[in-house]
N, CA, C and O atoms as CSV, one atom per row, in Angstrom:
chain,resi,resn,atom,element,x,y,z
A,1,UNK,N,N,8.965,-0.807,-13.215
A,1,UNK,CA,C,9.521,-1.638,-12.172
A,1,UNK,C,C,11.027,-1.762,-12.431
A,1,UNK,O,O,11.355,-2.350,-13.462
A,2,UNK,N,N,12.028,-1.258,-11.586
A,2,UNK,CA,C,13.425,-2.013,-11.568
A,2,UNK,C,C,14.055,-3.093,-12.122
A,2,UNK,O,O,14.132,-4.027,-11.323
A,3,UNK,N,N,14.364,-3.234,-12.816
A,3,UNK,CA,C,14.980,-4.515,-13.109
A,3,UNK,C,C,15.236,-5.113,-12.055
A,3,UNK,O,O,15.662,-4.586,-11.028
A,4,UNK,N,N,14.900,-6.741,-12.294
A,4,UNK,CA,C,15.512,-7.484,-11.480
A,4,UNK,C,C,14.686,-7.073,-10.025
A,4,UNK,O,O,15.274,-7.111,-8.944
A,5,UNK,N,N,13.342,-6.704,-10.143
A,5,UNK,CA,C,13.148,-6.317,-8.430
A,5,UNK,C,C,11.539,-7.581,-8.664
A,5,UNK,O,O,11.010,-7.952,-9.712
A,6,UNK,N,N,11.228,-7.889,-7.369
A,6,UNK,CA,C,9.957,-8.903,-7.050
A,6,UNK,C,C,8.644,-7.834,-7.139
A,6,UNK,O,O,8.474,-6.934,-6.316
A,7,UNK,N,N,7.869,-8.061,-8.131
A,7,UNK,CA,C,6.893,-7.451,-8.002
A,7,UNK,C,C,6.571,-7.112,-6.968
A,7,UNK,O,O,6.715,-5.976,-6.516
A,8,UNK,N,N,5.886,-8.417,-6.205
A,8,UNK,CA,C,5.554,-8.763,-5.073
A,8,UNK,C,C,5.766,-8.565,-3.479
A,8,UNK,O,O,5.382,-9.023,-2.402
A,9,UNK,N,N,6.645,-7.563,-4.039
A,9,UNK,CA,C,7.511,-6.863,-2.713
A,9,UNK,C,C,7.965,-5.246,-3.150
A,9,UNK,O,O,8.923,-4.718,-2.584
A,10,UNK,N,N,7.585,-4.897,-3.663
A,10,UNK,CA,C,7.886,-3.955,-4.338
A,10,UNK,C,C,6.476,-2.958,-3.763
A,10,UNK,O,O,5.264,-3.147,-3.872
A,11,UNK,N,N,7.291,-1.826,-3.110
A,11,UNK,CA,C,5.918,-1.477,-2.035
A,11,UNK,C,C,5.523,-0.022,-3.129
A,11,UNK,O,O,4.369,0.077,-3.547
A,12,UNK,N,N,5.939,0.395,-3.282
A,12,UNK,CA,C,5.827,1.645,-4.571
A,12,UNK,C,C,4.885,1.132,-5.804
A,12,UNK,O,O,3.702,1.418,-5.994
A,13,UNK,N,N,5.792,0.241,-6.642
A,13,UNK,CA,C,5.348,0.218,-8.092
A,13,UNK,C,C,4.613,-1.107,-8.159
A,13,UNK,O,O,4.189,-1.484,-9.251
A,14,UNK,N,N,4.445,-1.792,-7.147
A,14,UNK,CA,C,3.753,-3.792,-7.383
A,14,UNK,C,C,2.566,-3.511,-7.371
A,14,UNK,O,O,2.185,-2.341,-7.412
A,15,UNK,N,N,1.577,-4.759,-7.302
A,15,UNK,CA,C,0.437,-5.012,-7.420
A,15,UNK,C,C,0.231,-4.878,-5.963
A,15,UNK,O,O,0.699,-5.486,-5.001
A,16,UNK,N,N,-1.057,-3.381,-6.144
A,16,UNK,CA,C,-1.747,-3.571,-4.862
A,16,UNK,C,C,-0.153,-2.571,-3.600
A,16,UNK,O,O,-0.205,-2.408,-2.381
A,17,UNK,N,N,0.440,-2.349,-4.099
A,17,UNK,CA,C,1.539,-0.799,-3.503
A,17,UNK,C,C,0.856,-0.069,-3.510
A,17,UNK,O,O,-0.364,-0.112,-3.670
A,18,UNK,N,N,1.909,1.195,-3.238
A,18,UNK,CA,C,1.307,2.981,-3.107
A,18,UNK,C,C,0.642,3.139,-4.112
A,18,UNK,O,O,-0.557,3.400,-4.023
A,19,UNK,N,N,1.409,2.989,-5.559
A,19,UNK,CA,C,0.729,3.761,-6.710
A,19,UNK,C,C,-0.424,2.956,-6.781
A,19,UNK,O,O,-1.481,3.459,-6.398
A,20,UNK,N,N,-0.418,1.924,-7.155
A,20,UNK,CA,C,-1.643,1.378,-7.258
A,20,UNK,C,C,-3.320,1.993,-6.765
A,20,UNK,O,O,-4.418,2.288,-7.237
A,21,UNK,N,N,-2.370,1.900,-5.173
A,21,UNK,CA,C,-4.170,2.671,-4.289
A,21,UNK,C,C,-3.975,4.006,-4.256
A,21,UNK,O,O,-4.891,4.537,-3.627
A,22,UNK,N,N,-3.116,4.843,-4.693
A,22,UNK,CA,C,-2.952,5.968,-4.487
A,22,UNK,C,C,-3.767,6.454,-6.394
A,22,UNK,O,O,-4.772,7.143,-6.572
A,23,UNK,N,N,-3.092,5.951,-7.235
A,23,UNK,CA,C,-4.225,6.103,-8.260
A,23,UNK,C,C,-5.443,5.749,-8.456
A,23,UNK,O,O,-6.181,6.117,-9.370
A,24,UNK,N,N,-5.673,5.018,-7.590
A,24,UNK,CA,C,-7.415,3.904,-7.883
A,24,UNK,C,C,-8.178,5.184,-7.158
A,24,UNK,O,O,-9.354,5.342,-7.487
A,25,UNK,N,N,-7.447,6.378,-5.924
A,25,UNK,CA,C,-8.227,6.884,-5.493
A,25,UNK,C,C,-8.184,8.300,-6.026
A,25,UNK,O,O,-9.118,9.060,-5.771
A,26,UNK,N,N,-7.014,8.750,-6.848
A,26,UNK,CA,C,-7.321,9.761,-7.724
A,26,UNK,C,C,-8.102,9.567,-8.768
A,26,UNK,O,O,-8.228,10.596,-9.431
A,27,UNK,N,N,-8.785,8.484,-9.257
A,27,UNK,CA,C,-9.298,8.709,-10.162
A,27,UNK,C,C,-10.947,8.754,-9.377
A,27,UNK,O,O,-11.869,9.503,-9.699
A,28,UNK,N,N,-10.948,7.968,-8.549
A,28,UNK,CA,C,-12.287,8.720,-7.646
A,28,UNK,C,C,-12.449,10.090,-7.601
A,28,UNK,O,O,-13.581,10.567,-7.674
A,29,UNK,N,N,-11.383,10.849,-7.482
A,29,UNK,CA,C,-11.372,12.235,-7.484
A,29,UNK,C,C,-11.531,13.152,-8.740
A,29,UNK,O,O,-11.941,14.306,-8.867
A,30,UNK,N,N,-11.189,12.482,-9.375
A,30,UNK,CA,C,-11.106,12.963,-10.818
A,30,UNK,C,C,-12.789,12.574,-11.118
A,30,UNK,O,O,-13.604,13.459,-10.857
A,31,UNK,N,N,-13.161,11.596,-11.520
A,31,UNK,CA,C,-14.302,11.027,-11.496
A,31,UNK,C,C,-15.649,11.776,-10.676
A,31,UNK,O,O,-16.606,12.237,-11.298
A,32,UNK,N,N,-15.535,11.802,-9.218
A,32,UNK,CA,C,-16.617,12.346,-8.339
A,32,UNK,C,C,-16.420,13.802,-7.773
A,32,UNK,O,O,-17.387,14.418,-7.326
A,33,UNK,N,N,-15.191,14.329,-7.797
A,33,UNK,CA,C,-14.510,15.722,-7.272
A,33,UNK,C,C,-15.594,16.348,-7.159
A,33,UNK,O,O,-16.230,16.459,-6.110
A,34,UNK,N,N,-16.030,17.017,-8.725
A,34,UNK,CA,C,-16.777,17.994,-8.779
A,34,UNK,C,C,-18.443,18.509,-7.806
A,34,UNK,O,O,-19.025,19.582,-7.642
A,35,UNK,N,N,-18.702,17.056,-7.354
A,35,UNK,CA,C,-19.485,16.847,-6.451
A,35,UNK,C,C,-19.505,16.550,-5.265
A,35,UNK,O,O,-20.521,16.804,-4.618
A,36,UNK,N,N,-18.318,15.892,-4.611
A,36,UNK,CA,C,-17.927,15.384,-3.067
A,36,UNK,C,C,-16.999,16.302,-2.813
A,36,UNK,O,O,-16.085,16.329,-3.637
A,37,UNK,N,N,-16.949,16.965,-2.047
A,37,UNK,CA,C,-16.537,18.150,-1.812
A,37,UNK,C,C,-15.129,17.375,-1.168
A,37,UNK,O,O,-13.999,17.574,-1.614
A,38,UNK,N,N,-15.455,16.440,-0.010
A,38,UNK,CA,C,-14.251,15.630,0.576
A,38,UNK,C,C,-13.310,14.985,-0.310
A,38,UNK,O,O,-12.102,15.137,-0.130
A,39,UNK,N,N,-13.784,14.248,-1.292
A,39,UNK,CA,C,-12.754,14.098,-2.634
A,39,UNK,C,C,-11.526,15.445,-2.531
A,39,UNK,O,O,-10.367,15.130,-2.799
A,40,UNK,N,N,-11.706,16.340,-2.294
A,40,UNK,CA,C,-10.802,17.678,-3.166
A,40,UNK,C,C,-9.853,17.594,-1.859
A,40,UNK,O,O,-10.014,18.379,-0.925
A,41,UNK,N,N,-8.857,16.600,-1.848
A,41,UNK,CA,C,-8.018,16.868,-0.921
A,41,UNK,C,C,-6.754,16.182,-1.455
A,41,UNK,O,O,-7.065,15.088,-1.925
A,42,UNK,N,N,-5.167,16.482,-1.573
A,42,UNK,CA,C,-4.189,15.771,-1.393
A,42,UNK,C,C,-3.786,14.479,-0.746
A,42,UNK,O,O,-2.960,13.630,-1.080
A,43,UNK,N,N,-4.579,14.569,0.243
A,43,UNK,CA,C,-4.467,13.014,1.113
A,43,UNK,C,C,-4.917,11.939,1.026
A,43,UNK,O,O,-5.958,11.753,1.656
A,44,UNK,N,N,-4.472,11.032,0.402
A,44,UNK,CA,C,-4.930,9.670,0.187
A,44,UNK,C,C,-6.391,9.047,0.821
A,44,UNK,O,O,-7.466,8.805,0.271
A,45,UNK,N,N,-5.890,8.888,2.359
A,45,UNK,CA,C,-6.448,8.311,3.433
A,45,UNK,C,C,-7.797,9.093,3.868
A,45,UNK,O,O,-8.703,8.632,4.563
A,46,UNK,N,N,-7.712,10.451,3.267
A,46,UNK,CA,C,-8.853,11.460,3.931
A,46,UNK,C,C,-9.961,11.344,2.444
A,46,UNK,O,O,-11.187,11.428,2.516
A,47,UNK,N,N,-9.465,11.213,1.633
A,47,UNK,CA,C,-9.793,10.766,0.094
A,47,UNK,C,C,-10.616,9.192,-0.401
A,47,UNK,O,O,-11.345,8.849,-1.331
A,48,UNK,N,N,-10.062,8.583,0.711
A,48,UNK,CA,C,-10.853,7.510,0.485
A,48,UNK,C,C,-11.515,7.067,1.604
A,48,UNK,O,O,-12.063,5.966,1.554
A,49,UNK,N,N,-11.574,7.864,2.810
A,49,UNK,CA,C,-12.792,7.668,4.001
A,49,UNK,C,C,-13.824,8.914,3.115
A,49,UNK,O,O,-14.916,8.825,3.676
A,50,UNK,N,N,-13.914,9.818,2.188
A,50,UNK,CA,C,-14.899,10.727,1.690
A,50,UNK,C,C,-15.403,9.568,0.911
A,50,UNK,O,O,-16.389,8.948,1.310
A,51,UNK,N,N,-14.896,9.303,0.024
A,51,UNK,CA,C,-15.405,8.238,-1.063
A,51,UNK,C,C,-16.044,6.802,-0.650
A,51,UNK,O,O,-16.549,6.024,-1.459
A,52,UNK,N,N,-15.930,6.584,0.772
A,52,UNK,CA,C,-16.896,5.561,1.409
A,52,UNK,C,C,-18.114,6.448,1.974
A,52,UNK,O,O,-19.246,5.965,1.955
A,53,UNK,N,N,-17.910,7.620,2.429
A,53,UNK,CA,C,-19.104,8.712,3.339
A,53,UNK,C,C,-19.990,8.742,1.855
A,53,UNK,O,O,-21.199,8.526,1.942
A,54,UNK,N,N,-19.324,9.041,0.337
A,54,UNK,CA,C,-20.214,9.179,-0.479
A,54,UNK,C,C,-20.776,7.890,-0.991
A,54,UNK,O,O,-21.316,8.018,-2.091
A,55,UNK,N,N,-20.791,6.941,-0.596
A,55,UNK,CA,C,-21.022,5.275,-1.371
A,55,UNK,C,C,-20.304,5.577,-2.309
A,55,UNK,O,O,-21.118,5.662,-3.228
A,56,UNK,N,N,-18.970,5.884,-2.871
A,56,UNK,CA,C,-18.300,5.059,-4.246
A,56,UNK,C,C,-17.871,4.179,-4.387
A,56,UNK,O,O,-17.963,3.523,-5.425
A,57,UNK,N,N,-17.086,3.777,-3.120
A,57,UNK,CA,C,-16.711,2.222,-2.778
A,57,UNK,C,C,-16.828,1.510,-1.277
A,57,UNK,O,O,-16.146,1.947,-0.349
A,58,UNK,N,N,-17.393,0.810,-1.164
A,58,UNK,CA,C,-17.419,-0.391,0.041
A,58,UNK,C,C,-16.478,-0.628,0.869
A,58,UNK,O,O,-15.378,-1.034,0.494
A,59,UNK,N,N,-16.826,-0.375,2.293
A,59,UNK,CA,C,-16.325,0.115,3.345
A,59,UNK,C,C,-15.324,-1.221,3.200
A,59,UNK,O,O,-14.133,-1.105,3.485
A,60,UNK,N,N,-15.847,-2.427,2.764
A,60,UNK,CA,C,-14.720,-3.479,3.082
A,60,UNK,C,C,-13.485,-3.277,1.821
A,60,UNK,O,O,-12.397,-3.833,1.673
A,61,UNK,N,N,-13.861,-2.721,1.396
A,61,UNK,CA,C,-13.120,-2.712,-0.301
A,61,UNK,C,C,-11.975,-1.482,0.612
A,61,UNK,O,O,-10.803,-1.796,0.814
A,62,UNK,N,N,-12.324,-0.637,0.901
A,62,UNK,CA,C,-12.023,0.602,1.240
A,62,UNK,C,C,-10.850,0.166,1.766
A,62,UNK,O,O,-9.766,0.381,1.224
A,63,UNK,N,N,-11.104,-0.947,3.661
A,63,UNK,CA,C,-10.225,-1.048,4.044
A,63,UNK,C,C,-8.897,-2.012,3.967
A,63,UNK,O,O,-7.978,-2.305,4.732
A,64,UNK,N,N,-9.303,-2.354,2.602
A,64,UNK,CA,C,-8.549,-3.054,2.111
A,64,UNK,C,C,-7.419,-2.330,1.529
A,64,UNK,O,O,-6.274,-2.702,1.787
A,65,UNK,N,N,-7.724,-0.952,0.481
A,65,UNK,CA,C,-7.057,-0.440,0.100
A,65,UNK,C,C,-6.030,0.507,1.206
A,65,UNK,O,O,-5.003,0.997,0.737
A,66,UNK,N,N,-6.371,0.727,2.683
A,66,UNK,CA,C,-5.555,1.557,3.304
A,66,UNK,C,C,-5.263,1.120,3.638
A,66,UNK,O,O,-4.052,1.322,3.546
A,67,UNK,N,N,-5.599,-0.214,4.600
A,67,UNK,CA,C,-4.658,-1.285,4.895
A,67,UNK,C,C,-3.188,-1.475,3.971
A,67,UNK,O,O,-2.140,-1.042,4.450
A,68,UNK,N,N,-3.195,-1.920,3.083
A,68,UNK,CA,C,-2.373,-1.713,2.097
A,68,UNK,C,C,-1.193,-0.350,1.759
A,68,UNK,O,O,0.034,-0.341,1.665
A,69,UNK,N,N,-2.048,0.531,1.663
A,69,UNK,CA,C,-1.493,1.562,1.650
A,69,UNK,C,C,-0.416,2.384,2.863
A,69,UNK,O,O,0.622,2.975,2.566
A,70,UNK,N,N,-0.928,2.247,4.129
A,70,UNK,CA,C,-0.794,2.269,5.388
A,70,UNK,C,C,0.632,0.831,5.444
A,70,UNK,O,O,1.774,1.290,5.471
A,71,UNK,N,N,0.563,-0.116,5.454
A,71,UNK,CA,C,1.320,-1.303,5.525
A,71,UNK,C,C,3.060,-0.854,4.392
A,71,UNK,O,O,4.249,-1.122,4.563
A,72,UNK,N,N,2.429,-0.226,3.503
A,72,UNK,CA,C,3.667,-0.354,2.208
A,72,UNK,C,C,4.586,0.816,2.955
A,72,UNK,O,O,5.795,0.807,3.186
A,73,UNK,N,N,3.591,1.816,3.246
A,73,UNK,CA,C,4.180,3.161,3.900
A,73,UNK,C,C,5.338,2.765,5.046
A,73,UNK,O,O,6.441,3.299,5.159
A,74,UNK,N,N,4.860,1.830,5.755
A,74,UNK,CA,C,5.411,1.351,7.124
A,74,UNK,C,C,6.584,0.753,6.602
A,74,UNK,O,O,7.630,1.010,7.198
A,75,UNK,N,N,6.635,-0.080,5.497
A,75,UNK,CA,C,7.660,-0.700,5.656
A,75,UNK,C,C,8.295,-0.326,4.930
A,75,UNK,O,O,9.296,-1.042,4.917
A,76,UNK,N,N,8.419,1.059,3.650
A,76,UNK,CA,C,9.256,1.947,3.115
A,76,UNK,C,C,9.948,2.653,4.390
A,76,UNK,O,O,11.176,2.727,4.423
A,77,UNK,N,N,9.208,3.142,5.377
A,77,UNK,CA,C,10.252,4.077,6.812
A,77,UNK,C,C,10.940,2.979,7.326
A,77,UNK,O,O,12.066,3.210,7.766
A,78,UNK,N,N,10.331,1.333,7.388
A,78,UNK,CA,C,11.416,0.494,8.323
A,78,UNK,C,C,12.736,-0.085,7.609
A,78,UNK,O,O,13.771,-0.533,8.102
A,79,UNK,N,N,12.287,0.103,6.124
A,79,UNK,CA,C,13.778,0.165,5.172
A,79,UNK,C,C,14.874,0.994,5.247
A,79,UNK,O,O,16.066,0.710,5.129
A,80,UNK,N,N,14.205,2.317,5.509
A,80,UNK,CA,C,14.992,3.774,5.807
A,80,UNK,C,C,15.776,3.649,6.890
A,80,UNK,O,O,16.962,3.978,6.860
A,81,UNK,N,N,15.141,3.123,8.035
A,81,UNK,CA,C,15.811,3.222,9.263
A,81,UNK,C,C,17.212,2.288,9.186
A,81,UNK,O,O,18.437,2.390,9.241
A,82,UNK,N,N,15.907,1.097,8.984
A,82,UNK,CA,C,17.327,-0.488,8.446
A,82,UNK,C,C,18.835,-0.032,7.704
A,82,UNK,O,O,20.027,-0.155,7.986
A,83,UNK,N,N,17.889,0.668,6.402
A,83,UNK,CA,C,19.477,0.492,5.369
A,83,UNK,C,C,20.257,1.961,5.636
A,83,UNK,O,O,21.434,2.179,5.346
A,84,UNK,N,N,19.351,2.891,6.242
A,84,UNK,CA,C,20.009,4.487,6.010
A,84,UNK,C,C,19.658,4.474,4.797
A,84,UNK,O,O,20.449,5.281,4.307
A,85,UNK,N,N,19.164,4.197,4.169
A,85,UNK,CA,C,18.701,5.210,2.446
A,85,UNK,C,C,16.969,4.006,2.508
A,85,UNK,O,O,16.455,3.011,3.019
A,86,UNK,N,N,16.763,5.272,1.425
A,86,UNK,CA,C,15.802,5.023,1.319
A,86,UNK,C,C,15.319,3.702,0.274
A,86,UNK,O,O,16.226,3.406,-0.504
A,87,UNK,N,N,14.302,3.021,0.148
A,87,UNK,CA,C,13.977,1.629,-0.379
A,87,UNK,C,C,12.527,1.554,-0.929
A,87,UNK,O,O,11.772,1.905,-0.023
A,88,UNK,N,N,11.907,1.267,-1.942
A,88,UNK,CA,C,10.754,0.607,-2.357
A,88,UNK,C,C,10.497,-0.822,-2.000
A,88,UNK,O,O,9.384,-1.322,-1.837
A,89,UNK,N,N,11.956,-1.578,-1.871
A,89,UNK,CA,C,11.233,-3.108,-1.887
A,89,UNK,C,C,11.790,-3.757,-0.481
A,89,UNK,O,O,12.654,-3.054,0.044
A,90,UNK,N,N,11.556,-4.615,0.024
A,90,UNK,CA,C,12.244,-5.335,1.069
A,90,UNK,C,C,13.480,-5.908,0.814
A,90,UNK,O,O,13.830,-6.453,-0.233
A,91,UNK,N,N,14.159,-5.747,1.891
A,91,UNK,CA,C,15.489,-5.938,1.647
A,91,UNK,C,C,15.601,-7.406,1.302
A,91,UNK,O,O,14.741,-8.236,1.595
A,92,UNK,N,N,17.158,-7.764,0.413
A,92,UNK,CA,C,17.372,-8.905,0.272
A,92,UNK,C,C,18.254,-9.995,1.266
A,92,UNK,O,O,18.233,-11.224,1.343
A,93,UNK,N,N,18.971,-9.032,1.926
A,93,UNK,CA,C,19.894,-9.314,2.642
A,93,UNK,C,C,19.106,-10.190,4.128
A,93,UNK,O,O,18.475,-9.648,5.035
A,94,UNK,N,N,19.216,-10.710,4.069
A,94,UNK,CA,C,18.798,-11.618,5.814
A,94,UNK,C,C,18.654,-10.397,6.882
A,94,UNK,O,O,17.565,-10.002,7.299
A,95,UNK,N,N,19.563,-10.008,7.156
A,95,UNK,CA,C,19.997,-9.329,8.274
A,95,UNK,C,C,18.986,-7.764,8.465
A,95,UNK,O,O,18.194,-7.363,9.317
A,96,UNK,N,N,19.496,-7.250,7.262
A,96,UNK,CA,C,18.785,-6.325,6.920
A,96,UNK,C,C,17.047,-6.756,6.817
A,96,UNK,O,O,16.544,-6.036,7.680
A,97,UNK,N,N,16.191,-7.380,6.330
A,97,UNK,CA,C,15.230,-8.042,6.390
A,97,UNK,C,C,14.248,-8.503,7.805
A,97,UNK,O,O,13.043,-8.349,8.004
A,98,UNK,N,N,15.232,-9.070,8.586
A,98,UNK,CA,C,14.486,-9.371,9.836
A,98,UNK,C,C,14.685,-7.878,10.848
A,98,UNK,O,O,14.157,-7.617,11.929
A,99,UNK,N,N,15.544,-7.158,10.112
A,99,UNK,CA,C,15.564,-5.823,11.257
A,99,UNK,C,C,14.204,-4.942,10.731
A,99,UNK,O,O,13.508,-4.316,11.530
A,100,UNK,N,N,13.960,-4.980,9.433
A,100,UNK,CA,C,12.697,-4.627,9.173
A,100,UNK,C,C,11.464,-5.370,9.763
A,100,UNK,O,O,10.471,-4.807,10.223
A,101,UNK,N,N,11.621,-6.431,9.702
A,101,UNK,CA,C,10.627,-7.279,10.162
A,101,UNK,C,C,10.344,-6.760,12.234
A,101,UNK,O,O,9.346,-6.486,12.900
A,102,UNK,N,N,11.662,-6.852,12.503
A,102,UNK,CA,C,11.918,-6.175,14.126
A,102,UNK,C,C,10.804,-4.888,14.304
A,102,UNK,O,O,9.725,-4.830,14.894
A,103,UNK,N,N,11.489,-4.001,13.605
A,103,UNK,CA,C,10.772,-2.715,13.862
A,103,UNK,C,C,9.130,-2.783,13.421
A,103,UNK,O,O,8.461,-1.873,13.910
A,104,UNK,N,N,8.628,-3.442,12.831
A,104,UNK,CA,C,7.309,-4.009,12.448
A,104,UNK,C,C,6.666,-4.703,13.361
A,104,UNK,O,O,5.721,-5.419,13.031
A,105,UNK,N,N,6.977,-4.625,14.333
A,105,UNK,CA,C,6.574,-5.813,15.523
A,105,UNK,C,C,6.742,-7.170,15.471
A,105,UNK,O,O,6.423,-7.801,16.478
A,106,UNK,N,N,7.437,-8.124,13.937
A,106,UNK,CA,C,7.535,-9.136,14.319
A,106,UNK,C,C,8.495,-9.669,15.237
A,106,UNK,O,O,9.216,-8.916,15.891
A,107,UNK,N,N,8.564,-11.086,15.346
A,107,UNK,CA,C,9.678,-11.348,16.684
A,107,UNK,C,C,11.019,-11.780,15.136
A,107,UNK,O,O,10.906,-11.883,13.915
A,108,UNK,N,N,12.002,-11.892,15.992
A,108,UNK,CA,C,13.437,-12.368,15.396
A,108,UNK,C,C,13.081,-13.380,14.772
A,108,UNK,O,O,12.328,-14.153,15.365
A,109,UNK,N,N,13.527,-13.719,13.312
A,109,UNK,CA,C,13.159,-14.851,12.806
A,109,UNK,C,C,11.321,-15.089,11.978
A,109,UNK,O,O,10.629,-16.044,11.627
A,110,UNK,N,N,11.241,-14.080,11.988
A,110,UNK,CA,C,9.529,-13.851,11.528
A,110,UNK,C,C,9.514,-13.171,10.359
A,110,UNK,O,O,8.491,-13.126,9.675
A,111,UNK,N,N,10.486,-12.654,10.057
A,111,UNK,CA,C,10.533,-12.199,8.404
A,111,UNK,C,C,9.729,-12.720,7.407
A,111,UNK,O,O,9.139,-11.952,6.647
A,112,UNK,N,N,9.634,-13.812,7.314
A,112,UNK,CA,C,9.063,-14.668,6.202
A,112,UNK,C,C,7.124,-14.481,6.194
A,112,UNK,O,O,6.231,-14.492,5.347
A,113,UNK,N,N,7.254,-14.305,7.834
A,113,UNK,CA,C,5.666,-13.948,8.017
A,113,UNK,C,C,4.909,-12.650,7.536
A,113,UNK,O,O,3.840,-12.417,6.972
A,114,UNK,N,N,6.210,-11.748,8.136
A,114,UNK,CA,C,6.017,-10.247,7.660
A,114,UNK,C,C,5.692,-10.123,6.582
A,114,UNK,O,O,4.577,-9.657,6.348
A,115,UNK,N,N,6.635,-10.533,5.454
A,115,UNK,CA,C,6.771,-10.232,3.767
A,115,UNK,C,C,4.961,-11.412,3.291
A,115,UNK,O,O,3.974,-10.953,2.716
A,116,UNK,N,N,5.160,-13.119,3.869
A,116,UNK,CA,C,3.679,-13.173,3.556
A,116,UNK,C,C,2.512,-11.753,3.833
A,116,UNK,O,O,1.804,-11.224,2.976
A,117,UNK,N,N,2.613,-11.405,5.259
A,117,UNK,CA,C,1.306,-10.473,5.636
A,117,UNK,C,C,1.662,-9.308,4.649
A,117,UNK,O,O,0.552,-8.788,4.537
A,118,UNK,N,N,2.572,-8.510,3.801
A,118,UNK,CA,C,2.487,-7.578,3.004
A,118,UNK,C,C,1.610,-8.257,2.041
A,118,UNK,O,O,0.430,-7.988,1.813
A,119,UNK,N,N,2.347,-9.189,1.494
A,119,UNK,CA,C,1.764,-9.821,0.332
A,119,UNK,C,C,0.548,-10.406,-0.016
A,119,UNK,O,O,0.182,-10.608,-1.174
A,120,UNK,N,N,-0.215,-10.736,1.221
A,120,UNK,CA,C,-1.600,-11.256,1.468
A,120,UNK,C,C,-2.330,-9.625,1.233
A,120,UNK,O,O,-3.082,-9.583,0.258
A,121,UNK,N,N,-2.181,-8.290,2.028
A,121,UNK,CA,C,-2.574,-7.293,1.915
A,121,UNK,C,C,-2.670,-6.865,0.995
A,121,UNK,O,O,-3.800,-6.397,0.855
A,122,UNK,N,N,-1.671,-6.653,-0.345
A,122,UNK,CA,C,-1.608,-6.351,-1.461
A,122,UNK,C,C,-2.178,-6.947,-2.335
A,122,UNK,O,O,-2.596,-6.349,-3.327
A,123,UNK,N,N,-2.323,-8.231,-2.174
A,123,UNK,CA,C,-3.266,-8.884,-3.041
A,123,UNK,C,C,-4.485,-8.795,-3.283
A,123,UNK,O,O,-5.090,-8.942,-4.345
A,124,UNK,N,N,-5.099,-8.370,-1.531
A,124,UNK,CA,C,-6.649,-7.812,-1.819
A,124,UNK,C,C,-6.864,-6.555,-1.989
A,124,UNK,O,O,-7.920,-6.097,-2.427
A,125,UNK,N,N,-5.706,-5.782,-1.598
A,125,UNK,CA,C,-5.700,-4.306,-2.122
A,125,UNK,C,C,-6.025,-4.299,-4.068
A,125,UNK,O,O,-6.924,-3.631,-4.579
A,126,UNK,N,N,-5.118,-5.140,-4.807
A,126,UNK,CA,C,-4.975,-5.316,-6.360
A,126,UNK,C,C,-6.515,-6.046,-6.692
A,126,UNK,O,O,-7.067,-6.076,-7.791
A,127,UNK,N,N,-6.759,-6.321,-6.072
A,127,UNK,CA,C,-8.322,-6.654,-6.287
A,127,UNK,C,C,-9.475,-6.015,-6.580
A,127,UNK,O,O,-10.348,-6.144,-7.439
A,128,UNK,N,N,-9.200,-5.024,-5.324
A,128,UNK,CA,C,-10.270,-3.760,-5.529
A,128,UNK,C,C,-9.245,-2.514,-6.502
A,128,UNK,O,O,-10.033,-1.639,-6.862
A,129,UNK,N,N,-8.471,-2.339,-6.775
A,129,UNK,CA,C,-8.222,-1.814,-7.880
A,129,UNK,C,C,-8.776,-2.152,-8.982
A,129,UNK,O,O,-9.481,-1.335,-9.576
A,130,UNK,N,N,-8.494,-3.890,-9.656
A,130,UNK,CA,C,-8.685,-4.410,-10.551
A,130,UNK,C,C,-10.023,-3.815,-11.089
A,130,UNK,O,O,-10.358,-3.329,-12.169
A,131,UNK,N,N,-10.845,-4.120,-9.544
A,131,UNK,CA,C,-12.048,-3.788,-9.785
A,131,UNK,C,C,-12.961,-2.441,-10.180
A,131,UNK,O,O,-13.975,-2.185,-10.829
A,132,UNK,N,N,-11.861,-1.676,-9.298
A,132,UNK,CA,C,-12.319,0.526,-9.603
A,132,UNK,C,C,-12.130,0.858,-10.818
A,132,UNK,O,O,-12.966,1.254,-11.631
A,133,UNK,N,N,-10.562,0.630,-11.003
A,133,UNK,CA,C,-9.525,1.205,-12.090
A,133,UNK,C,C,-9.822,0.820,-13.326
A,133,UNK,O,O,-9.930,1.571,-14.295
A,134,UNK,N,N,-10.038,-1.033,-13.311
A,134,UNK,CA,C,-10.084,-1.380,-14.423
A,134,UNK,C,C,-11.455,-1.379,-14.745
A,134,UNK,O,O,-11.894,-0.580,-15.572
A,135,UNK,N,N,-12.193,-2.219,-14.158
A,135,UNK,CA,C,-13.868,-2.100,-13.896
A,135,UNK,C,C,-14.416,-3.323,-14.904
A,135,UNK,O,O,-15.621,-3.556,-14.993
């Protein structure tokens, strides 16, 4: 993690980010590959609708993790657009912040809601990790 960066916003490296569900579901792959034929793919999202078709994990667990995954993605491109470079965490700046929040569908002034709804997502995303990864 960055120095000095909020876990908790931190859409890459935090609790319940990319890496997080993006490893909880390679190791499904690693783990079941040799047998789920749908496992054997690069794609996250196609990787963990196989791994619900095979029962490894629970359709609610599941959509917890793409939810998540799907959500961090979104708001790494609405950083891009916002700052012109690219970003892992939400911006700090006000300005910059609610323009992310803009392109996200919230209204002006809804920032605070946005960054809660990441953070509510990630939390139950880090859950069902806790639960795969760590076990």
């Amino acid at each position: 993690m960055p120095r000095g960066a909020d876990p908790t916003t931190h859409t890459k490296l935090g609790p319940g980010g990319l890496a997080d569900v993006e490893w909880t579901v390679q190791l499904l792959q690693l783990q079941h590959g040799h047998r789920v034929e749908g496992l054997r793919t690069t794609r996250t999202r196609e990787a963990l609708a196989a791994a619900v078709a095979a029962e490894l994990i629970a359709p609610d667990a599941a959509a917890d993790l793409d939810a998540a995954w799907v959500q961090a993605g979104r708001v790494r491109n609405a950083v891009m657009l916002v700052r012109g470079r690219a970003g892992d965490s939400f911006p700090g700046e006000p300005r910059e912040l609610d323009g992310v929040a803009r392109y996200l569908g919230y209204g002006t002034g809804h920032a605070g809601e946005m960054v809660d709804d990441y953070r509510r997502s990630a939390r139950r995303a880090r859950v069902v990790v806790e639960e795969l990864f760590y076990g």
